[in-house]
C-alpha positions, 0 to 999 in steps of 0.5 A: 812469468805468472806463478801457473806458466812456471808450474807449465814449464815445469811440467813439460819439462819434466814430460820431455825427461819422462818424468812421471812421477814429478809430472804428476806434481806439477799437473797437481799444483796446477788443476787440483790447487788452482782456481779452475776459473782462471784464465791461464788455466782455461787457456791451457786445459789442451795442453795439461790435457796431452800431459796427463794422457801421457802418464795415463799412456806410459805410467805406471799403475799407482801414476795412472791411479793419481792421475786419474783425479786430474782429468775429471778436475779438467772436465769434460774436454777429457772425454771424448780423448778418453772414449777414444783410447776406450775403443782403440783395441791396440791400446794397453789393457790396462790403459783402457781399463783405466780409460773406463774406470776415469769415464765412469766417474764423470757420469755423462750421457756421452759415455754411456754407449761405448762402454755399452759397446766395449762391454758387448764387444771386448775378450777381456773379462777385467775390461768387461767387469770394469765397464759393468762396474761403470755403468752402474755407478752411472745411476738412472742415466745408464738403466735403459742401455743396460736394460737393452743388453738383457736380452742378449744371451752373451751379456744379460749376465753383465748388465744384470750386476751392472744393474744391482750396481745401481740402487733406484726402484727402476731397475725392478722391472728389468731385474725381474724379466730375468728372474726366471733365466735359464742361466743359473748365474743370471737367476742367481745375481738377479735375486741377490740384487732384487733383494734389498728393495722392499716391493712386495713382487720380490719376497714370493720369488725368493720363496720359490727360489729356495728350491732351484735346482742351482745352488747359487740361487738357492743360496742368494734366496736365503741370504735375501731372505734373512734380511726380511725378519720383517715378514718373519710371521706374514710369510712364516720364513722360519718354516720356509728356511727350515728345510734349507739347514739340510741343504746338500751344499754346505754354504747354503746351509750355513745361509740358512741357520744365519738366516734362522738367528735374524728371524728369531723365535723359539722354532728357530732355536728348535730347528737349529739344535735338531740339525746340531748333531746330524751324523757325520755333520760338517764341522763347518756347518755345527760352528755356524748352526752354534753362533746362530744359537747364541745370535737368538739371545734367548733363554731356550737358545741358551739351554740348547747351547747347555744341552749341547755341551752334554753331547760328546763334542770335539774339542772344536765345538766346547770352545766354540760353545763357551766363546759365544756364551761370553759373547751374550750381552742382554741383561736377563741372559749375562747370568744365566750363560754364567750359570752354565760354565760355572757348572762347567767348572763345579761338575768337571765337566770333560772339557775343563780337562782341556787346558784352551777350554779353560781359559776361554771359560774364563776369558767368557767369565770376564766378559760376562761382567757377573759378580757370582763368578769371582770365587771359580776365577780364583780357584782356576788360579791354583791350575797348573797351565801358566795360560789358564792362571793368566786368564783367570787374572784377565777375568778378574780384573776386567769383572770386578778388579777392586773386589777381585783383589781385596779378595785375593789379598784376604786369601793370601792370609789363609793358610788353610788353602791348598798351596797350588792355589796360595802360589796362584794367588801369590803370582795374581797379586805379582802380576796385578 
């Protein structure tokens, strides 16, 4: 008996004793490690066939996960067994589930209608998803029969995210039928959809969308339109997004000061620090309205985040405001975000006080690589907080740790330093 009929026997046995998971081995070493040419293997792809639909049938969820690659390595005998258990309604959910995810992959004609069908006709949402997920991952061969399901109110919504599935230009025409829809969510995942394809149709009606009525249109209008900083000055988005920062909804909102960062520009920067201190501003919103700040990576950017740390600030907000400064990576900027926390320390600044704040003043110090900032590192050393002289350590050695610790060394031998700060060098030198 051949290698391929033991591997058979075995298999079957190992089926009769309901034995899934050795079953799964076998189905393995049969179609995955096989030449699938053979002739023994041909003769019995009916047979290896009923065996991985058993384990489809009465498996469990990882099984029926492994399985799956073995019917498409079976070909395309397997579809028309798989389109059947699609449609048998007294079928487990999840067998059917699977059926549908494993048709997917075999992206053929065959298969496109009754996943049309169970995507029309099913109650299950986890069925419907799964069979929208499919007929988008068919590419172009599934564009017309999800075209045709637009113009039904039940499941335009469905073919529409099947649609956005698929990323060729000929799901533009559908896509903008619907752009207009009275269902909100319709409308919504259109835009979200259209707007990844560079057609000169699509940036106007995202435009116009920043006004609906319906927050998750306006929100997918500005997410759209942040990725076209490219028509920043053709169609003047920091204006067109600006009114958005003073959205009623707080995601939108933060949508926008994203956006606005992408743009770019001084007006961004402007628009950003008016809408920083609104009153009774969500925290939510100022955080993500300070990392656009530092995201523009420009010197006016920069001196907003400086005024910024004059207002009084939660504590939330300082050491937001302090992280993103040692975030700042372009060279004619690393210096002047040093600037501002060494002056933090210099002046005292009411947040120094805040023993969080001041490590991350030196953890930003660190990252921000500037040479100047060695003596205030080493002045936090004499701190009280075991937390802060830590992190000034880190700071040294990640900016400069040859001069960081000849320094110290020539410190350690001063003896007119106070004595917080002669231990502090004392446990820097420990702990080098």
């Amino acid at each position: 008996m051949n290698n391929i009929n033991q591997l058979l026997v075995q298999a079957q046995i190992a089926h009769d004793a309901a034995d899934w998971s050795l079953l799964i081995q076998y189905l393995q070493q049969l179609i995955l490690k096989q030449d699938s040419t053979n002739p023994e293997i041909v003769k019995n792809r009916e047979q290896m066939l009923e065996l991985a639909l058993s384990i489809l049938e009465f498996g469990d969820f990882q099984q029926r996960w492994e399985i799956a690659k073995v019917f498409l390595q079976l070909g395309n005998i397997a579809i028309p067994r798989l389109i059947k258990i699609l449609e048998d309604e007294d079928a487990e959910e999840e067998v059917r589930w699977y059926a549908a995810r494993i048709l997917s992959e075999f992206k053929h004609p065959d298969t496109i209608a009754p996943l049309v069908q169970l995507l029309k006709s099913s109650d299950s949402q986890e069925l419907k998803a799964m069979a929208a997920t499919a007929l988008g991952e068919m590419d172009t061969l599934a564009i017309a029969a999800l075209s045709e399901l637009l113009s039904d109110d039940d499941t335009r919504l469905l073919a529409v995210r099947s649609l956005s599935y698929i990323r060729r230009t000929e799901v533009i025409a559908p896509l903008l039928s619907v752009i207009q829809d009275p269902q909100a969510a319709v409308r919504a995942a259109a835009i979200a959809a259209l707007s990844s394809f560079h057609d000169q149709r699509i940036p106007p009606l995202l435009i116009k969308a920043l006004d609906d009525f319906a927050t998750p249109v306006r929100l997918a209008a500005v997410q759209g339109l942040g990725f076209r900083s490219d028509l920043c000055e053709t169609l003047d988005l920091v204006t067109q997004l600006q009114p958005r920062l003073y959205d009623l909804n707080e995601d939108v909102a933060c949508a926008a000061a994203i956006a606005l960062a992408r743009m770019g520009g001084d007006n961004a920067a402007k628009y950003l620090f008016e809408v920083l201190f609104l009153p009774n501003q969500s925290i939510k919103l100022q955080l993500e309205t300070i990392r656009s700040l530092s995201w523009l990576g420009t010197s006016s950017s920069l001196e907003y985040l400086q005024q910024a740390l004059n207002q009084s600030l939660s504590e939330t907000l300082w050491q937001e405001i302090v992280t993103v400064l040692g975030r700042v990576q372009q060279p004619e900027l690393t210096a002047i975000a040093t600037e501002i926390l060494l002056k933090m320390l210099r002046l005292k600044h009411p947040a120094t006080e805040i023993a969080n704040i001041k490590s991350a003043i030196a953890l930003s110090l660190g990252q921000l690589g500037q040479i100047q900032a060695i003596e205030s590192l080493i002045l936090l050393l004499a701190d009280p907080n075991k937390s802060v002289r830590l992190h000034a350590i880190a700071a040294l050695k990640n900016l400069a740790p040859e001069v960081a610790y000849q320094r110290l060394q020539q410190l350690a031998q001063n003896t007119k330093i106070t004595s917080e700060l002669q231990k502090g060098i004392a446990f820097a030198l420990t702990e080098w």
